[in-house]
mmJSON file of the N, C-alpha and C atoms, coordinates in Angstrom:
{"data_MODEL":{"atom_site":{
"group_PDB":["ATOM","ATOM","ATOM","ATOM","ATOM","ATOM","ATOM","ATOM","ATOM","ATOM","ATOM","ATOM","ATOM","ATOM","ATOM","ATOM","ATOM","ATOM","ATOM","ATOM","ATOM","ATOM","ATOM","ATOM","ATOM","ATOM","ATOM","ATOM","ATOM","ATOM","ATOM","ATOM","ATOM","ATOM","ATOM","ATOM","ATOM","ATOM","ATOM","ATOM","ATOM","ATOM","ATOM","ATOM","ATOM","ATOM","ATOM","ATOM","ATOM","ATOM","ATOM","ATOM","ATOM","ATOM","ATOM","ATOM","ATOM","ATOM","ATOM","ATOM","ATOM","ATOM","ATOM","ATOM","ATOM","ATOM","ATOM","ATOM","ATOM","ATOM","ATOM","ATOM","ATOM","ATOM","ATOM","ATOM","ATOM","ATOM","ATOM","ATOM","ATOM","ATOM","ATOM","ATOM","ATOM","ATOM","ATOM","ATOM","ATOM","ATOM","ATOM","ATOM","ATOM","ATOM","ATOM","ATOM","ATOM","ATOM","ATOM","ATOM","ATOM","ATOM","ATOM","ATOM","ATOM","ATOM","ATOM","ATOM","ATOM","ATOM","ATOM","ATOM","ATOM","ATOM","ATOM","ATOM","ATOM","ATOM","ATOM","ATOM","ATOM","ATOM","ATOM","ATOM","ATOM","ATOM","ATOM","ATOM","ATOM","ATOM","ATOM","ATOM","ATOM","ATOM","ATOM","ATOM","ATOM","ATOM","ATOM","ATOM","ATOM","ATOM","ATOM","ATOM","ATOM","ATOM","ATOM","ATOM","ATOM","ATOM","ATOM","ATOM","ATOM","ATOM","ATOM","ATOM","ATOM","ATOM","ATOM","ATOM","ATOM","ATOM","ATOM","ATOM","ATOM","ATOM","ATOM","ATOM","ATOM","ATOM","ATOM","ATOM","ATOM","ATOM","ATOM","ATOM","ATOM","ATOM","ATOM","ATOM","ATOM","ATOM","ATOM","ATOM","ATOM","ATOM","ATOM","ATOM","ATOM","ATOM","ATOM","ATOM","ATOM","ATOM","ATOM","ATOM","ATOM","ATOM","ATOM","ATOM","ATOM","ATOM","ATOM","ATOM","ATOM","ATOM","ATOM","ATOM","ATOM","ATOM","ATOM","ATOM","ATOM","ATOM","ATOM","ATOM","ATOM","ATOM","ATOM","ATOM","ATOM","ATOM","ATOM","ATOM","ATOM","ATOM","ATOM","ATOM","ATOM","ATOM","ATOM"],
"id":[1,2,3,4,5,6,7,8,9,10,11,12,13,14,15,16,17,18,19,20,21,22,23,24,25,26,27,28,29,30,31,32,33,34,35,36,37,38,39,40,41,42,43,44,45,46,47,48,49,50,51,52,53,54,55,56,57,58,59,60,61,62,63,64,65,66,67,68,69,70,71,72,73,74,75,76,77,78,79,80,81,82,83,84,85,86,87,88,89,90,91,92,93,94,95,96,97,98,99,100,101,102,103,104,105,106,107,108,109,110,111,112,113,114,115,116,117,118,119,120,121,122,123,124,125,126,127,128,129,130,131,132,133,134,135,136,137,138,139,140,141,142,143,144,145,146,147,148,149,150,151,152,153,154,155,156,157,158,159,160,161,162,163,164,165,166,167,168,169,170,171,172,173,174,175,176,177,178,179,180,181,182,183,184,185,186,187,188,189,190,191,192,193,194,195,196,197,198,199,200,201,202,203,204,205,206,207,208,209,210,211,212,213,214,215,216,217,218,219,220,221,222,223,224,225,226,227,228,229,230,231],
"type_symbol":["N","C","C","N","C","C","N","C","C","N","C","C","N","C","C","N","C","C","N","C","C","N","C","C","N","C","C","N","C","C","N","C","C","N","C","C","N","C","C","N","C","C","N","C","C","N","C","C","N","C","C","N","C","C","N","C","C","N","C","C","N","C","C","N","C","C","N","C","C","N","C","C","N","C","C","N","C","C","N","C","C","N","C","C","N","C","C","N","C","C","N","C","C","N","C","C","N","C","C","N","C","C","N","C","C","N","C","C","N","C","C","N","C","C","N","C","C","N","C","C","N","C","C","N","C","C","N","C","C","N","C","C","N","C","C","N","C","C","N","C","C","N","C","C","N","C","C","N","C","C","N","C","C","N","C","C","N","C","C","N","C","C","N","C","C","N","C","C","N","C","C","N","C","C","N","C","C","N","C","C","N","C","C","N","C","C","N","C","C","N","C","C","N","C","C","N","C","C","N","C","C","N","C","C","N","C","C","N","C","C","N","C","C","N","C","C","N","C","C","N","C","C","N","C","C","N","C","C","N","C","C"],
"label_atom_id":["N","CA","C","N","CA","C","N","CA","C","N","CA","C","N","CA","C","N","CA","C","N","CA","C","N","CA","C","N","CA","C","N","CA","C","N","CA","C","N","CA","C","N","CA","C","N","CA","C","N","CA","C","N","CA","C","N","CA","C","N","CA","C","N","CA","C","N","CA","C","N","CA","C","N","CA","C","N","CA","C","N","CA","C","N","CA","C","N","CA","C","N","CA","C","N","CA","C","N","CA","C","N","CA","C","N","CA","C","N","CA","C","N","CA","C","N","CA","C","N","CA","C","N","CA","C","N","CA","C","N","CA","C","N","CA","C","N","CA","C","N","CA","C","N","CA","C","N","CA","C","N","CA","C","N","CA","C","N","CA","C","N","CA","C","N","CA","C","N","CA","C","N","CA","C","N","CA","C","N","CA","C","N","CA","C","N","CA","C","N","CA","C","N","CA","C","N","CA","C","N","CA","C","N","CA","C","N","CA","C","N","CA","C","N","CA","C","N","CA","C","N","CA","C","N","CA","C","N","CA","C","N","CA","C","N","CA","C","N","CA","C","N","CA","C","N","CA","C","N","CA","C","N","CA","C","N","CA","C","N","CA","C","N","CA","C","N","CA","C"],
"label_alt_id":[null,null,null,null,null,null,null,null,null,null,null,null,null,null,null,null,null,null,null,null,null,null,null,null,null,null,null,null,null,null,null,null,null,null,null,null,null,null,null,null,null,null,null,null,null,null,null,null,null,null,null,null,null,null,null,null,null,null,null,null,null,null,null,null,null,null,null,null,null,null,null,null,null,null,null,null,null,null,null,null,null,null,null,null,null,null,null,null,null,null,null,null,null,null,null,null,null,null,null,null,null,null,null,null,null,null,null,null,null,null,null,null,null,null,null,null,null,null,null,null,null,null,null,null,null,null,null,null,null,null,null,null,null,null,null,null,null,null,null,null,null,null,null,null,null,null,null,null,null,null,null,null,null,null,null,null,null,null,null,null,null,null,null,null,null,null,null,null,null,null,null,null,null,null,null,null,null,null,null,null,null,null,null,null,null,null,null,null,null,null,null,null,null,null,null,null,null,null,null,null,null,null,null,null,null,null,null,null,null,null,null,null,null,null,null,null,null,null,null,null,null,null,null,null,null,null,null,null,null,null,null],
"label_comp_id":["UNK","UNK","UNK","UNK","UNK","UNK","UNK","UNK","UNK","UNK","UNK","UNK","UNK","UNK","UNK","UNK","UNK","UNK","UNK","UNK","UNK","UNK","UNK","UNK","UNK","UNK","UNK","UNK","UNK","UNK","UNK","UNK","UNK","UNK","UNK","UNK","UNK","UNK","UNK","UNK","UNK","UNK","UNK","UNK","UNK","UNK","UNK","UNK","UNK","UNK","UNK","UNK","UNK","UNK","UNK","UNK","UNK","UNK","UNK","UNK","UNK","UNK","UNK","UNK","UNK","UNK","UNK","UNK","UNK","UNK","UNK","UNK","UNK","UNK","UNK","UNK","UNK","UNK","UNK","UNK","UNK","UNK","UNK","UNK","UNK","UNK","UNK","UNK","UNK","UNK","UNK","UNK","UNK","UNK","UNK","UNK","UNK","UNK","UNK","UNK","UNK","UNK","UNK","UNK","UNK","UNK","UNK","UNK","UNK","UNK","UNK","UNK","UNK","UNK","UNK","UNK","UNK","UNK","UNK","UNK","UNK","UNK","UNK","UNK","UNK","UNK","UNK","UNK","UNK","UNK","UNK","UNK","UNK","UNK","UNK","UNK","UNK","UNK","UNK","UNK","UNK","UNK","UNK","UNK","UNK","UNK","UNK","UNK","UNK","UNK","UNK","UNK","UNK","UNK","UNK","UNK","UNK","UNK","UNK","UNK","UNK","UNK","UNK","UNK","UNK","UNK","UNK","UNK","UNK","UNK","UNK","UNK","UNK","UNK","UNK","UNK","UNK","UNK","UNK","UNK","UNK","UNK","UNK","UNK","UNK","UNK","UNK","UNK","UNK","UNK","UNK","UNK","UNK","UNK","UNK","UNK","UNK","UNK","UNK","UNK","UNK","UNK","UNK","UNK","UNK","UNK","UNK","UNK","UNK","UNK","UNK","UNK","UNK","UNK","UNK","UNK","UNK","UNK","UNK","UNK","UNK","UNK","UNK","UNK","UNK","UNK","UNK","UNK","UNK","UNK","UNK"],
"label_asym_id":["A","A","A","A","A","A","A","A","A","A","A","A","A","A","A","A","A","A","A","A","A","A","A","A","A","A","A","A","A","A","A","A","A","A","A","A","A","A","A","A","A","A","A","A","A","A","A","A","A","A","A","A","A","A","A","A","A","A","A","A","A","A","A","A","A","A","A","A","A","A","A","A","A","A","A","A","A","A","A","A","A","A","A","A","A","A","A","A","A","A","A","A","A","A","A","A","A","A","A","A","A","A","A","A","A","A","A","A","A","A","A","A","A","A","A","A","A","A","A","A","A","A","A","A","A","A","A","A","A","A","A","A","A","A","A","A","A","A","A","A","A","A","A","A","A","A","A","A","A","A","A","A","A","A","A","A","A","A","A","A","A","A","A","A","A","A","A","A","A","A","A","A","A","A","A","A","A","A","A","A","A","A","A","A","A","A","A","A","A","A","A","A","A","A","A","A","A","A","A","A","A","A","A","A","A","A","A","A","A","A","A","A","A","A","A","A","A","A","A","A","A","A","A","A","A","A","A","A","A","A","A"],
"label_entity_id":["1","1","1","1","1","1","1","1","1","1","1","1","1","1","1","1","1","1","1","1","1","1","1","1","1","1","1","1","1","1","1","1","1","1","1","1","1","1","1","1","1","1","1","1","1","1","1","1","1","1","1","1","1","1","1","1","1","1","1","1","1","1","1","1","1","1","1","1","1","1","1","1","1","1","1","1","1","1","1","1","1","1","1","1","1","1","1","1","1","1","1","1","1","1","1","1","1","1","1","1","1","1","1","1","1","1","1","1","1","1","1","1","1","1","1","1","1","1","1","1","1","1","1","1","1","1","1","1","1","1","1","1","1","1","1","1","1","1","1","1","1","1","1","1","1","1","1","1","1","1","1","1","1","1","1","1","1","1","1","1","1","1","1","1","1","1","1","1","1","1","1","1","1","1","1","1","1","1","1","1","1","1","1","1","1","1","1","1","1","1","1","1","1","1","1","1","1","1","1","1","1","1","1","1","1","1","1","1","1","1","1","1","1","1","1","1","1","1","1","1","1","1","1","1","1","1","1","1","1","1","1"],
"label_seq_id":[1,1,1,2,2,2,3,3,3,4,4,4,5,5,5,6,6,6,7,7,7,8,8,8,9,9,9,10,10,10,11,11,11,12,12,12,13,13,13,14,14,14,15,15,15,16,16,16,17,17,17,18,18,18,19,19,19,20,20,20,21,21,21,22,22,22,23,23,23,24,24,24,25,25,25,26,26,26,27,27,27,28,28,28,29,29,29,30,30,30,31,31,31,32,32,32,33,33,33,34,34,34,35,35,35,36,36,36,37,37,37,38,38,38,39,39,39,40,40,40,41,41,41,42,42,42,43,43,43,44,44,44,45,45,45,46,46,46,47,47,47,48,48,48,49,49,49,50,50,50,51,51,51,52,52,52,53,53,53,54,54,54,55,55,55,56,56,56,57,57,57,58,58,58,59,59,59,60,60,60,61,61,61,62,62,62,63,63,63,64,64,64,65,65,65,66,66,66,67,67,67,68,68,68,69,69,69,70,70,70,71,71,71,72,72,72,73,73,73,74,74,74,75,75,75,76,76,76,77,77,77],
"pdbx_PDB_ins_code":[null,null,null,null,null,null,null,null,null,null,null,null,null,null,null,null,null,null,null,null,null,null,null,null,null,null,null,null,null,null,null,null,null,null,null,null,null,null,null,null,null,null,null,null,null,null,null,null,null,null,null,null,null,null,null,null,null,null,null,null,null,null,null,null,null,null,null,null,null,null,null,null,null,null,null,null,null,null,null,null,null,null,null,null,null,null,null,null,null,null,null,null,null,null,null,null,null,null,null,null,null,null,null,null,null,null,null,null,null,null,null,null,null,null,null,null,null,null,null,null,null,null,null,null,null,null,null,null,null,null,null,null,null,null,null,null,null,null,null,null,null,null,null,null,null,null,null,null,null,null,null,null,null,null,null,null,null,null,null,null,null,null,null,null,null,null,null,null,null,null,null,null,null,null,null,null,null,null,null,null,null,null,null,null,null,null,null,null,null,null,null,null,null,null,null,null,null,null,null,null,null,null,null,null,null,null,null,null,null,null,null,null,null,null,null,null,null,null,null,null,null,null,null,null,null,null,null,null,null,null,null],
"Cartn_x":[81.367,80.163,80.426,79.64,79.652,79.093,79.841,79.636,78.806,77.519,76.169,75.169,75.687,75.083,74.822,73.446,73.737,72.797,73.275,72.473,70.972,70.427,68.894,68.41,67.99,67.342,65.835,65.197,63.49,63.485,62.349,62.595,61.93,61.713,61.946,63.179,63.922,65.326,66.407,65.948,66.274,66.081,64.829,64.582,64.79,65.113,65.761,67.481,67.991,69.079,69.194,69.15,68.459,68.442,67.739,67.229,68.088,69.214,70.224,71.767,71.895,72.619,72.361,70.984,70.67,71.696,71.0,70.899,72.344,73.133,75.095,75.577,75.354,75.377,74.948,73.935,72.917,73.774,74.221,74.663,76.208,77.301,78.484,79.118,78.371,79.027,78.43,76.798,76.283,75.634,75.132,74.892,73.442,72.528,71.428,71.416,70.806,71.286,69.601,69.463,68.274,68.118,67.137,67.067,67.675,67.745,68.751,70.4,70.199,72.389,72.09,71.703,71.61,71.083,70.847,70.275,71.599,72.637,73.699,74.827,74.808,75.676,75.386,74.245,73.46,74.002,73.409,73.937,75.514,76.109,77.828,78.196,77.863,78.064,77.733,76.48,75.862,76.416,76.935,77.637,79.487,79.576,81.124,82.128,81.368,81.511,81.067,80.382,79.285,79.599,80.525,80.331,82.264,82.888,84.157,83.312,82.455,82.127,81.65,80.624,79.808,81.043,82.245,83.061,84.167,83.799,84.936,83.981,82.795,81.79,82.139,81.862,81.654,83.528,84.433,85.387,85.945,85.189,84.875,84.502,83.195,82.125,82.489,83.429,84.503,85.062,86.013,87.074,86.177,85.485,84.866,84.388,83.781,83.103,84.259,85.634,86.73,87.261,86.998,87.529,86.94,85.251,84.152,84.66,84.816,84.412,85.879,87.566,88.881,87.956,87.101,86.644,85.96,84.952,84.222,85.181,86.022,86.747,87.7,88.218,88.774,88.851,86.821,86.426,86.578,86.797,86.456,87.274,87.087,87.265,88.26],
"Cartn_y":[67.696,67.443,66.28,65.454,64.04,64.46,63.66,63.739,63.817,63.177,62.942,63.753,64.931,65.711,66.863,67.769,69.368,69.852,70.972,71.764,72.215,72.499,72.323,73.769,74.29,75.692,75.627,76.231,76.787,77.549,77.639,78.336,80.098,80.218,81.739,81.959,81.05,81.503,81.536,80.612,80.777,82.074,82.462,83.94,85.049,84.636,86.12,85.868,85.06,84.916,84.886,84.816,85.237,87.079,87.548,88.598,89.799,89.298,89.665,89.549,88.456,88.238,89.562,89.862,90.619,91.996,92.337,93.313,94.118,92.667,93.185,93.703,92.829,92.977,94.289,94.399,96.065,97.363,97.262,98.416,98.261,96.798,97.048,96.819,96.651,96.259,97.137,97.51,97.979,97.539,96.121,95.509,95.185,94.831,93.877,92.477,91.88,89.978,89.298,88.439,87.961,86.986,86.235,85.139,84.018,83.675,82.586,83.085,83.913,84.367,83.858,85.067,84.849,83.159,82.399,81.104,80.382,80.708,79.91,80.317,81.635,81.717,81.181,80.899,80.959,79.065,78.684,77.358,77.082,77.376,77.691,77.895,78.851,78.997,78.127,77.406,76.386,75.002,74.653,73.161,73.734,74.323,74.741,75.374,75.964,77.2,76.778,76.77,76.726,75.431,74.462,73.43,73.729,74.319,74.707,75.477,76.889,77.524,76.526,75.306,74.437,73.776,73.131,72.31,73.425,74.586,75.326,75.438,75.553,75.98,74.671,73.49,72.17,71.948,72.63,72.577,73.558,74.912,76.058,75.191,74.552,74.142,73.222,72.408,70.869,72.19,72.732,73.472,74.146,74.673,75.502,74.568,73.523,72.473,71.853,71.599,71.06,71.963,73.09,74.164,74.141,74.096,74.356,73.021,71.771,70.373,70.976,71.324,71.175,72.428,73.649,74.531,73.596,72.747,71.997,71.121,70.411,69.472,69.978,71.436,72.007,72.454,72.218,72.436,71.318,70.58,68.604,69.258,68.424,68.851,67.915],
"Cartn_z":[124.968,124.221,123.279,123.626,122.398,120.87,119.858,118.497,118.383,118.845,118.723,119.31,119.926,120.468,119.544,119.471,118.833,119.548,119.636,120.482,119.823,120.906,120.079,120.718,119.841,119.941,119.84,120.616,120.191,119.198,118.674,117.722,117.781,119.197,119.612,119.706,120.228,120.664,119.101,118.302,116.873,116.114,116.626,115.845,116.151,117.547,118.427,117.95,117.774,117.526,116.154,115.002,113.624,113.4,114.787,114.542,114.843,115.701,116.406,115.49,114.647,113.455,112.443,112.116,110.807,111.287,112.568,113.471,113.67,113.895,113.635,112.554,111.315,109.983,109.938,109.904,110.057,110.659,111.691,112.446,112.343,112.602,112.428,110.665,109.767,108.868,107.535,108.159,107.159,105.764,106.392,105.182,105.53,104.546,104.824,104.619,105.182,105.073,105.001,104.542,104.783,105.644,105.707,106.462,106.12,105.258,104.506,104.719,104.828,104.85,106.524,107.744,109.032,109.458,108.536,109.494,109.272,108.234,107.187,108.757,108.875,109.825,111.07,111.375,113.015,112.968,111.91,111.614,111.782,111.16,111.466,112.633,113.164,114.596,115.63,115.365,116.134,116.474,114.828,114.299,115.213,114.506,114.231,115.454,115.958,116.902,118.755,119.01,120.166,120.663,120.53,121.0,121.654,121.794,122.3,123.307,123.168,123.999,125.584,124.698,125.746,126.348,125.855,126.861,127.278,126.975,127.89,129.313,129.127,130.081,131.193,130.622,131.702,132.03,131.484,132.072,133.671,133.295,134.335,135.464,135.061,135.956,137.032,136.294,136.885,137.988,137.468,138.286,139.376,139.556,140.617,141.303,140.694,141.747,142.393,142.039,142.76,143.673,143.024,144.417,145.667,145.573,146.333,147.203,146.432,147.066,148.707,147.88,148.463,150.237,149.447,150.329,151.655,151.313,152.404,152.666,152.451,153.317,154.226,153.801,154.91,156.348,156.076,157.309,158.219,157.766,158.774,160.079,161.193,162.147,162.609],
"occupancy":[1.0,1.0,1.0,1.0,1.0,1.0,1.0,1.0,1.0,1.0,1.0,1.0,1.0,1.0,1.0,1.0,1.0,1.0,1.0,1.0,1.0,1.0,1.0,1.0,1.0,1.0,1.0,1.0,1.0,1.0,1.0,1.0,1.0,1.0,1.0,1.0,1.0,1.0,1.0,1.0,1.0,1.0,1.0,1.0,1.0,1.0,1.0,1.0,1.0,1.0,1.0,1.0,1.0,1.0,1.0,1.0,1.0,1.0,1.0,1.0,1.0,1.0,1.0,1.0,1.0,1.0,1.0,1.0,1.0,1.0,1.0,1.0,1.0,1.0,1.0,1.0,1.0,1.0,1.0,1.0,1.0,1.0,1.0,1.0,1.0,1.0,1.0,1.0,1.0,1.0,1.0,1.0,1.0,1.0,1.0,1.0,1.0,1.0,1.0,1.0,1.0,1.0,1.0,1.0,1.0,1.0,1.0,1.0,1.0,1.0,1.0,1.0,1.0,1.0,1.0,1.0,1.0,1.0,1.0,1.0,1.0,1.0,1.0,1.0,1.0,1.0,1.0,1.0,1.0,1.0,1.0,1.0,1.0,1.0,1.0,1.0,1.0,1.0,1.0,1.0,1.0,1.0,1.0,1.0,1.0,1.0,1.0,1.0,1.0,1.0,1.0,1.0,1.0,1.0,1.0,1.0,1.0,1.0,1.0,1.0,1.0,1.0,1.0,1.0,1.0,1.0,1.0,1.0,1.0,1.0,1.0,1.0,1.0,1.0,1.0,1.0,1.0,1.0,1.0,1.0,1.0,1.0,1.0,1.0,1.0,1.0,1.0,1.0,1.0,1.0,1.0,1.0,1.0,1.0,1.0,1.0,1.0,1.0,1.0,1.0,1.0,1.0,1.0,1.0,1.0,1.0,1.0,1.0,1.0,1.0,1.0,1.0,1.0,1.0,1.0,1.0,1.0,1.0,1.0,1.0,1.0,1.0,1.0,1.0,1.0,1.0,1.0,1.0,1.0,1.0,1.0],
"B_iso_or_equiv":[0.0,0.0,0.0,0.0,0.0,0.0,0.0,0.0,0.0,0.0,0.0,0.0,0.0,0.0,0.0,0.0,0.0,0.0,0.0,0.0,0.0,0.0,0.0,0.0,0.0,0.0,0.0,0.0,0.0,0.0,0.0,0.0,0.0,0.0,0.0,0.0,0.0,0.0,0.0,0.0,0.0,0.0,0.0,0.0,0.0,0.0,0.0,0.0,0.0,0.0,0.0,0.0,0.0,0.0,0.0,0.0,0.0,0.0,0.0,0.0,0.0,0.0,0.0,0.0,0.0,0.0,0.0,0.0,0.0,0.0,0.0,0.0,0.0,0.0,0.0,0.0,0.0,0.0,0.0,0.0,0.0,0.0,0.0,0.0,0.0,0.0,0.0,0.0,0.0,0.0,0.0,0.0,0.0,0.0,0.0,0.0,0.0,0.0,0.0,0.0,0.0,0.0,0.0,0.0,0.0,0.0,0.0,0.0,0.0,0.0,0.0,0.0,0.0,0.0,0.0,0.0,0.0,0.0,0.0,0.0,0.0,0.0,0.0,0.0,0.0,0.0,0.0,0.0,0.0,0.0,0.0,0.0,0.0,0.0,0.0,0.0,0.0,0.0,0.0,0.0,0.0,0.0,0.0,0.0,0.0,0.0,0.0,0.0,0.0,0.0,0.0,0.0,0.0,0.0,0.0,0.0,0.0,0.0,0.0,0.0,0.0,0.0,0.0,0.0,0.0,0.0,0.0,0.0,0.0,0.0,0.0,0.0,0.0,0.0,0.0,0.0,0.0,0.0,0.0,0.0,0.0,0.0,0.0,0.0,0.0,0.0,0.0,0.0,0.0,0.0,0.0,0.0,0.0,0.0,0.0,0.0,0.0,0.0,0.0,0.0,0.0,0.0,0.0,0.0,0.0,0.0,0.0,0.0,0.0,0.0,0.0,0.0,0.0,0.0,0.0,0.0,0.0,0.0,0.0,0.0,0.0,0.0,0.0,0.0,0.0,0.0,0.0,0.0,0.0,0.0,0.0],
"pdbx_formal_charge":[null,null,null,null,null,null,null,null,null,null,null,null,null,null,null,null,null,null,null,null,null,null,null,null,null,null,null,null,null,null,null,null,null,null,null,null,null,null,null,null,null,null,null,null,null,null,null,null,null,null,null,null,null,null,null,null,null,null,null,null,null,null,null,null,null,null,null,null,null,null,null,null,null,null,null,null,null,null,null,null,null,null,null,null,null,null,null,null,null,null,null,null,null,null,null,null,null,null,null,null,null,null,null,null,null,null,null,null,null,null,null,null,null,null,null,null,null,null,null,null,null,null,null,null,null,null,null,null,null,null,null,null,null,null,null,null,null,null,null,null,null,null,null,null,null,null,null,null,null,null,null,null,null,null,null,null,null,null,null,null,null,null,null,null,null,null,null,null,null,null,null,null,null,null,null,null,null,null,null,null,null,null,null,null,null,null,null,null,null,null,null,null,null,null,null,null,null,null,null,null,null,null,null,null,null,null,null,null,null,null,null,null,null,null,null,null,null,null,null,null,null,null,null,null,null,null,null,null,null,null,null],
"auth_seq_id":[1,1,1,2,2,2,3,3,3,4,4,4,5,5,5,6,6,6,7,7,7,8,8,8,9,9,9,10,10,10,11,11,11,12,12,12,13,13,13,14,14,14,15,15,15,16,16,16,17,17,17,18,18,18,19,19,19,20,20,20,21,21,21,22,22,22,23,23,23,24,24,24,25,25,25,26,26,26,27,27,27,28,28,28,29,29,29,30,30,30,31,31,31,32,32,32,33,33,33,34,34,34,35,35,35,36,36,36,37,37,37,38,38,38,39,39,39,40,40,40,41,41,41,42,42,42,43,43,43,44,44,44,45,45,45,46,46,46,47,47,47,48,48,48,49,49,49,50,50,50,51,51,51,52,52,52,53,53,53,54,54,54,55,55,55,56,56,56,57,57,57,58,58,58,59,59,59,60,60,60,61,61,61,62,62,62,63,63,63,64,64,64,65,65,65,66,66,66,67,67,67,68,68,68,69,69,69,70,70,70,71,71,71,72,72,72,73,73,73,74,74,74,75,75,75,76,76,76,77,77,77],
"auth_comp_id":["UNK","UNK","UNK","UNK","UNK","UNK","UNK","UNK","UNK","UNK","UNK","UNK","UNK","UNK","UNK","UNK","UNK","UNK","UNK","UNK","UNK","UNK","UNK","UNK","UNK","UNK","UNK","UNK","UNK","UNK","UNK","UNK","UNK","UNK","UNK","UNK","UNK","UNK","UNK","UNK","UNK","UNK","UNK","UNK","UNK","UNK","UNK","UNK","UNK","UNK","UNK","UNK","UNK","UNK","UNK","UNK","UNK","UNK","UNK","UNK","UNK","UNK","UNK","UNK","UNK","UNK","UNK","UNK","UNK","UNK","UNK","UNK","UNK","UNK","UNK","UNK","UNK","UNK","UNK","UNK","UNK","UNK","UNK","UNK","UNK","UNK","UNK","UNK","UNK","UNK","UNK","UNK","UNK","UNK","UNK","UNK","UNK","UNK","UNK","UNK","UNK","UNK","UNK","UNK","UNK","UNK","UNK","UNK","UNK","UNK","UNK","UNK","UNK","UNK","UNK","UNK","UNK","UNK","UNK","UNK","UNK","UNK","UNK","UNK","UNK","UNK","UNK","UNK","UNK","UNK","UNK","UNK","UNK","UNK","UNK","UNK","UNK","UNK","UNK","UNK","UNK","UNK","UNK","UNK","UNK","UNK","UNK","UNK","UNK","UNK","UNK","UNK","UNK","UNK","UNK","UNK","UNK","UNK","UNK","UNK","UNK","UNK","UNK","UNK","UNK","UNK","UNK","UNK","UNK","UNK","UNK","UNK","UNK","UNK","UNK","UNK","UNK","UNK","UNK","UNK","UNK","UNK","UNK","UNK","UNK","UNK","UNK","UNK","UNK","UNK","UNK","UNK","UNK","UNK","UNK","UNK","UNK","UNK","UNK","UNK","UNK","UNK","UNK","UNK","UNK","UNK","UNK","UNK","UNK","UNK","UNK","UNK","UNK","UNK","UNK","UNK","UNK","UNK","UNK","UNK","UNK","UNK","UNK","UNK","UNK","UNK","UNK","UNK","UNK","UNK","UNK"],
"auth_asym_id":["A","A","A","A","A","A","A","A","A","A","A","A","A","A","A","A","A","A","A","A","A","A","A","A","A","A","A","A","A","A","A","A","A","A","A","A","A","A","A","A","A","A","A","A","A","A","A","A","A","A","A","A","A","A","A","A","A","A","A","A","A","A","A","A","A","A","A","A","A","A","A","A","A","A","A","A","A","A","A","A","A","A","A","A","A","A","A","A","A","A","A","A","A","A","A","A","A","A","A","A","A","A","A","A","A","A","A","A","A","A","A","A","A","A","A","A","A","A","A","A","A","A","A","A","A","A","A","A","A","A","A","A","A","A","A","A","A","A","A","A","A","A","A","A","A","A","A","A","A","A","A","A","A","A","A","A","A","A","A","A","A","A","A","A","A","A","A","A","A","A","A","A","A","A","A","A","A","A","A","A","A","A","A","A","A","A","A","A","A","A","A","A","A","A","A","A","A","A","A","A","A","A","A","A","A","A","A","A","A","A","A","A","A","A","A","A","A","A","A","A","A","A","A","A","A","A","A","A","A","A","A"],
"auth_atom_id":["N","CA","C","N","CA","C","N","CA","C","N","CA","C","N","CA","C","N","CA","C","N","CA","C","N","CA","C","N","CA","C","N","CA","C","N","CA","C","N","CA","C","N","CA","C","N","CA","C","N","CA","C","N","CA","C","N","CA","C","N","CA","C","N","CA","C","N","CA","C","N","CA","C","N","CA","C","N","CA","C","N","CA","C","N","CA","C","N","CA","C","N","CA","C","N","CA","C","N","CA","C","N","CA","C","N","CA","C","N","CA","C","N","CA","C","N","CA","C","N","CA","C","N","CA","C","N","CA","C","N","CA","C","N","CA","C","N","CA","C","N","CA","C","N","CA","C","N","CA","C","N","CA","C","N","CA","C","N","CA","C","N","CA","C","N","CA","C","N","CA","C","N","CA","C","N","CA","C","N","CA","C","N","CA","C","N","CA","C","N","CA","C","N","CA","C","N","CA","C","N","CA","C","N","CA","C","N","CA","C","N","CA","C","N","CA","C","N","CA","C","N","CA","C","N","CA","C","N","CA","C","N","CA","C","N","CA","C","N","CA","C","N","CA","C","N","CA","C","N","CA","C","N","CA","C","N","CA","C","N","CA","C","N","CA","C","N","CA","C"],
"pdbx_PDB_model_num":[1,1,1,1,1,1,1,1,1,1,1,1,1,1,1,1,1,1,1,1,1,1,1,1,1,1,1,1,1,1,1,1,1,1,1,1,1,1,1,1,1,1,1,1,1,1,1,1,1,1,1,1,1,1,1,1,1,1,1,1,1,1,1,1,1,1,1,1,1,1,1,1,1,1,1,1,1,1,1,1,1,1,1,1,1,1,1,1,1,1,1,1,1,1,1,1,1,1,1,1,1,1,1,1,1,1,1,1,1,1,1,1,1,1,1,1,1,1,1,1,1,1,1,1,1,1,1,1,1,1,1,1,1,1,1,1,1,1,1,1,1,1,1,1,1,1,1,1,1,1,1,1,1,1,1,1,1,1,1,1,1,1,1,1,1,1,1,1,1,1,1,1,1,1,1,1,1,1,1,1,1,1,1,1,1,1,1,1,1,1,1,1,1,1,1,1,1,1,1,1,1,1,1,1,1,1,1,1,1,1,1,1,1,1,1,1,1,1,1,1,1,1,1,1,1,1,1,1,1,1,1]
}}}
């Protein structure tokens, strides 16, 4: 992922994810959080976090597609 890139959320998908933050807090920790704490983290996670997840992903993606490509050339006749 380039410097210049951030991931861009809808903002359903912001509030389901927001809503899902409170929701952990809520049930594993026992706390209440507001919307301002959950956007601070959702933010953190977004900037900070999520962009290792995205180039571990397009690294997977490389590898399987090199496997697939070594799979079809095996067949040549």
């Amino acid at each position: 992922m380039r410097n210049d890139d951030t991931i861009k959320l809808t903002k359903e998908k912001r509030d389901e994810m927001l809503s899902a933050i409170k929701n952990y807090f809520s049930k594993e920790r026992e706390e209440e959080i507001g919307d301002l704490a959950s956007g601070l983290i959702l933010d953190f996670i977004v900037k900070d976090l999520a962009p290792e997840f995205y180039n571990r992903g397009v690294c997977d993606s490389y590898k399987y597609m090199q496997d697939m490509i070594e799979d079809l050339c095996s067949i040549q006749k």
